[in-house]
N, C-alpha and C positions, 0 to 999 in steps of 0.2 A: 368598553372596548378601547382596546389602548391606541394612540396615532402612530403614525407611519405610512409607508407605501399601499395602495388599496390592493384586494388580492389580483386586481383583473391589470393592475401593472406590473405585478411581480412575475404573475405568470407569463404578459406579453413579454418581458424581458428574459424571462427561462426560452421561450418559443425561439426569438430574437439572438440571442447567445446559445445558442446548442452546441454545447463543450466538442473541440475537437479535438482528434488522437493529439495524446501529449509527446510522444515521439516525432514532433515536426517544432521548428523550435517558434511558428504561429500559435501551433497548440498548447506547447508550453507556457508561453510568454499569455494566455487567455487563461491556462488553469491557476499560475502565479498571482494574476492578478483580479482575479474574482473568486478565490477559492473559499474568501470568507465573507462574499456581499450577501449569501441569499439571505432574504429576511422570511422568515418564519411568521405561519398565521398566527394572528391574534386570539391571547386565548380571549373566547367567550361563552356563554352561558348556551342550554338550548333555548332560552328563555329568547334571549336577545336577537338567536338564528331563527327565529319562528317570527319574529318582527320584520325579517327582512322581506325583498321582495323573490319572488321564484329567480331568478336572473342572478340576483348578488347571491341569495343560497348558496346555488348551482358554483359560482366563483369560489365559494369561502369553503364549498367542500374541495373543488379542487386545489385550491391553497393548501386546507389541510392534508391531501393524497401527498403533494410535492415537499409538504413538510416533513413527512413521515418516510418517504426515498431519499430525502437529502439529510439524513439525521447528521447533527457537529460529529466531527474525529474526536474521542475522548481521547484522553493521554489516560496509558495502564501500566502499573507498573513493568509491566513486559515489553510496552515501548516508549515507555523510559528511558529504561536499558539502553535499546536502541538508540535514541533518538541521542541521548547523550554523548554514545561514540562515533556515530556517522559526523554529526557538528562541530565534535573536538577534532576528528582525522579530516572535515573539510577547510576548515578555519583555521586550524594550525597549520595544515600544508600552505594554505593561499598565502602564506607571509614569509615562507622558508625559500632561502636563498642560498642556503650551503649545499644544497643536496640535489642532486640531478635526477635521484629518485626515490619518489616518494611513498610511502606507506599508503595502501589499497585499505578495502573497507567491504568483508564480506558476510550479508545480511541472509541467515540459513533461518527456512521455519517453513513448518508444511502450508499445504493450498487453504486460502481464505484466511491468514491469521494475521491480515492487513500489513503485510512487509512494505509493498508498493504505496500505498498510501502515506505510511509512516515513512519511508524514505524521501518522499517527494515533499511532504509536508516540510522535513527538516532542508530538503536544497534547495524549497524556495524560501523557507524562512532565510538561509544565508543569503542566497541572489537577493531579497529584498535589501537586506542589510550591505552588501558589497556594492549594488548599485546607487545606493544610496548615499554612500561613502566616496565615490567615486562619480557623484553628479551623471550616472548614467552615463557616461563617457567609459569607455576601454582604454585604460591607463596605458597601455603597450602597442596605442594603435600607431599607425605610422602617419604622417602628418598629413595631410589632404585623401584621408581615405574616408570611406562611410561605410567601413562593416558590419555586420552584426554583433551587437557586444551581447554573449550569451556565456556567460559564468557556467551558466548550467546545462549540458546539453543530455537529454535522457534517452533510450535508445534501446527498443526491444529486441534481444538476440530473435533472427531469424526462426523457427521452428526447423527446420533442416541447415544447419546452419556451417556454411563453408568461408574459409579466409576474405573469398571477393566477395560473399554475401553480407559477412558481417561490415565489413568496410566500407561495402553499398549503403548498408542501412543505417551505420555514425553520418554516413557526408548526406542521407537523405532528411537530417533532421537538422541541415541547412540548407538544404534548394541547389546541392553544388553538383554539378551533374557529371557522371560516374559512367556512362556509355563506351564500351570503345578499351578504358583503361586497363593496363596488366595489373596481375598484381601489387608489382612493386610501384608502380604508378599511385593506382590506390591507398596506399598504405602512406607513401609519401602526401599526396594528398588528403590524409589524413590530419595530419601532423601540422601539414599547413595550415588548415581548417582549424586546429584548435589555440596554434598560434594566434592565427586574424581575429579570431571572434571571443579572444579570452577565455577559455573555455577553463574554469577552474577544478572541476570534478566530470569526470564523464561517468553517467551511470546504466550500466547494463544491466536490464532486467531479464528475468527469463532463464536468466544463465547456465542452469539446468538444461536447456535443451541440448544440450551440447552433449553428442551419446561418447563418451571416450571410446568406445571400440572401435572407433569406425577413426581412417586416415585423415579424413579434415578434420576433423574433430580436434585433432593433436595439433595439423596446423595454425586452428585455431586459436589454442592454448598458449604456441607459441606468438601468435598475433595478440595477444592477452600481454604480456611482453613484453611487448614490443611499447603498447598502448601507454605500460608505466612508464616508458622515458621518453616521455611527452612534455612533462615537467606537470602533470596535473595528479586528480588523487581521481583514480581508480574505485568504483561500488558496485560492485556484484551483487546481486540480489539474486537468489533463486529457494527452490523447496529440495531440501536433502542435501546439501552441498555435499558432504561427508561420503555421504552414499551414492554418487553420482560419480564417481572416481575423479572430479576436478580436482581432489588435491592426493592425486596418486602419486606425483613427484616432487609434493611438498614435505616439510620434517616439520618437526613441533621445537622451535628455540625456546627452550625453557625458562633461559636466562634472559630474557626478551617475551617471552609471554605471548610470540606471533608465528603465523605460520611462514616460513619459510620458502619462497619459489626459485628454484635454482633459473639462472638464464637461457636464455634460448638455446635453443644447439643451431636454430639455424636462422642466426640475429645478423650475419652477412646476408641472406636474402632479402631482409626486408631493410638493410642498412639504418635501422634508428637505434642502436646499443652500442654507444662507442666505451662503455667496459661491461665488465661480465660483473656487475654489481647484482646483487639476488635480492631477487621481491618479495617484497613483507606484506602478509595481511593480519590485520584482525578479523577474527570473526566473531558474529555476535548473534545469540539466538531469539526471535520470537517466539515465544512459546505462548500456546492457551492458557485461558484460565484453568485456574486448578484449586480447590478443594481440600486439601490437605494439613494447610497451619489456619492459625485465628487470623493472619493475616492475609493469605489467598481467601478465605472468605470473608473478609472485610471487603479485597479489592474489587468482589463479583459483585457485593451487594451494591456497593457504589457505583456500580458502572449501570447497574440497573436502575440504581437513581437516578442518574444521570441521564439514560435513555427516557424514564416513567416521565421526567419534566420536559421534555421535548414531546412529548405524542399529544396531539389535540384531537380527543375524545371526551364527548360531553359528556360521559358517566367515568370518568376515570376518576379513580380517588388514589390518593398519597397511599403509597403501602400496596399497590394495584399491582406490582413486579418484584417487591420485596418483601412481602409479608406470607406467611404459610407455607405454603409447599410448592408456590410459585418458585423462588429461586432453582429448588430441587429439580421440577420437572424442565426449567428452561435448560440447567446444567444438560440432563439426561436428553434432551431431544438433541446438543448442540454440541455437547463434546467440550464445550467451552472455546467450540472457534468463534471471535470476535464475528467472522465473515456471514457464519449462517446464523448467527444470536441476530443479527441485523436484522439478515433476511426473512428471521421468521417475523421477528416483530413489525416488521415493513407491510408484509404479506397478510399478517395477523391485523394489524390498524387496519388495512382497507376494506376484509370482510368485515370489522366492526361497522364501518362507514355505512357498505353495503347493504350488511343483516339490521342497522336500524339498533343493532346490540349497543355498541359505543362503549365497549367493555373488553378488556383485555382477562381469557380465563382459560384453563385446561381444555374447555370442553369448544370454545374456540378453535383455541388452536392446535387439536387434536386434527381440526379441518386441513387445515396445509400439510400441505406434499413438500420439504423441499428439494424441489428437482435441481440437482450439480450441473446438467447440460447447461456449456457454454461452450460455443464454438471458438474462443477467444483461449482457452484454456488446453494446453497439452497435457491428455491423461497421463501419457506415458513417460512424460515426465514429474510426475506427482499432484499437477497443479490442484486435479479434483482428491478431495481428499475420502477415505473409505469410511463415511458414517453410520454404523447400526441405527442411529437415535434419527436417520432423514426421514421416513418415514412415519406416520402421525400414531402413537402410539393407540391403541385399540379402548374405545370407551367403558368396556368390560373390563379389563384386565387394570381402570384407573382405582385405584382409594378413594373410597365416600370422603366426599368434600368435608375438608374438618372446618373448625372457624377461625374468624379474623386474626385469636389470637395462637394457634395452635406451633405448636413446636417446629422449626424450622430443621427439616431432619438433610437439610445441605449439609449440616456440620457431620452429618454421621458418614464420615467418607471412609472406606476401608483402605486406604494407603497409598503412596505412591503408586503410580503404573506408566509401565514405559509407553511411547508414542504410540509403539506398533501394537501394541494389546492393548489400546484404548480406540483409537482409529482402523 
């Protein structure tokens, strides 16, 4: 049994920190800085768990339930990608002094294909490093002040989401109170807010909800805007950018490689555009695993590796998630979204725990349901994504179990296929 914290500390500490919304910049500044403390149960034998006492058991299984919900963020090659341009467009803008506006950063890919995580993951990797750098001090603060020095502020677009709503909801994830204010109040209060607190990237997620037919909607767009001549860098995160008509009045600069946002038309209302310079974004796709070259199935296998050595299950063996027709059938129940691969295997370890199995296998998790219901998630904006494979495929209609060594028929993939005919 290897040392470290016992499980009955780890979990009083899970109990004791109960993560809050990261849209408050208390919640932020708690996901930043524990995002990589939890420590993971020890592995052990059943040998060694049948030593213990009924009490520490009882701890060490629940250690292992919290190990198996909290699995590590792998890095894939799909957020890679990502992770690579959100860090290059955060960290080259925080040093750029020529330019009054700066190049935005928008992160498109359907529900569950962990954008928000990977995003977050890369702004506090930077916050870590710029406060760092900067002794925790706001280089720009004015002398006898105590602001909040927040490099990073995150920020979920509203679900119904109007000019003073969204404006509400940047100044609520500093405590700055918003009662009372007109529009252009807010908005100028906005600006201030990210002055005081260093604010080096603001990131909206959600940003999909934003229905373009509708007159705030456009508002908004142009409070989107406004947001760039803040002097900070702009991330949009949402599912379908493309399709969502947010960049209906954007062009593709070819010669520049980015999308193009022409200015406000109505940048005298909110008075922060003192020229009509045009906003630039990247955009950059998370996509699911996919199936297709020797290298999309190299990145599946390894990602299943990489989960198989995180699960503490006392019958699990090496090759338990990667070997036979396991790869195949995970593909086919999950579409290859990172979000429900998690959740079945989350869901899958605990009935192992349960059923006394301690074994990860078809006929397992044939058991799980996985249900999309989350009230946190706008359907109608894409966020639940349309899976044929959520439901647990029928135990009749499985393939006799082949063995240990049996052909791995993931590779037999029949070709590309676009989002919408695979989801």
């Amino acid at each position: 049994m290897t040392g470290g914290p016992s499980s009955a500390k780890v979990l009083a500490d899970l109990l004791e920190n109960k993560p809050l919304r990261r849209d408050t910049f208390e919640g932020w500044q708690q996901y930043r800085t524990t995002r990589h403390r939890f420590v993971p149960a020890p592995v052990i034998t059943i040998d060694q768990w049948r030593t213990m006492s009924p009490r520490d058991r009882a701890l060490h299984d629940m250690h292992r339930t919290a190990t198996h919900v909290n699995l590590p963020l792998q890095e894939t090659p799909m957020s890679l990608k990502v992770s690579r341009l959100v860090n290059r467009r955060i960290s080259n803008n925080a040093w750029k002094r020529n330019s009054s506006t700066l190049s935005g950063v928008m992160v498109n890919g359907l529900g569950y294909h962990g954008k928000t995580e990977t995003t977050c993951e890369v702004a506090a990797s930077f916050e870590d490093r710029w406060l760092d750098l900067h002794a925790h001090v706001n280089p720009r603060a004015m002398p006898g002040t105590r602001d909040l020095h927040a490099p990073i502020a995150y920020v979920q677009t509203p679900v119904t989401a109007k000019p003073k709503s969204t404006c509400q909801a940047v100044l609520d994830f500093f405590g700055a109170p918003t009662k009372g204010l007109t529009l252009p109040q807010l908005v100028r209060q906005v600006a201030e807010s990210a002055k005081d607190h260093g604010v080096q990237a603001l990131i909206l997620d959600d940003i999909t909800r934003l229905r373009m037919h509708r007159a705030d909607d456009q508002d908004v767009l142009d409070l989107i805007r406004a947001f760039m001549s803040m002097n900070l860098t702009l991330v949009l995160v949402g599912v379908d950018i493309p399709g969502s008509g947010l960049l209906r009045e954007t062009k593709w600069d070819s010669r520049h490689r980015q999308w193009v946002m022409p200015p406000s038309k109505r940048a005298r209302t909110f008075g922060l555009e003192p020229t009509q310079t045009e906003r630039r974004f990247d955009m950059v796709d998370l996509d699911r695993f996919r199936c297709t070259t020797p290298n999309q199935i190299q990145a599946f296998q390894n990602h299943l590796a990489g989960i198989e050595d995180s699960l503490r299950l006392f019958d699990a063996r090496p090759g338990m998630l990667t070997e036979g027709t396991m790869p195949e059938y995970l593909m086919r129940r999950t579409g290859g979204v990172v979000g429900l691969l998690t959740r079945l295997i989350e869901d899958g370890a605990q009935e192992a725990i349960d059923s006394e199995r301690e074994f990860l296998d078809e006929e397992l998790l044939d058991e799980i349901v996985l249900s999309l219901d989350d009230p946190g998630r706008d359907p109608d904006a894409g966020e639940i994504p349309v899976i044929d494979a959520v439901a647990p495929v029928a135990a009749a209609s499985r393939r006799p179990a082949l063995s240990k060594r049996a052909r791995n028929t993931v590779f037999d993939d029949g070709g590309p296929r676009t989002a919408e005919a695979t989801l």
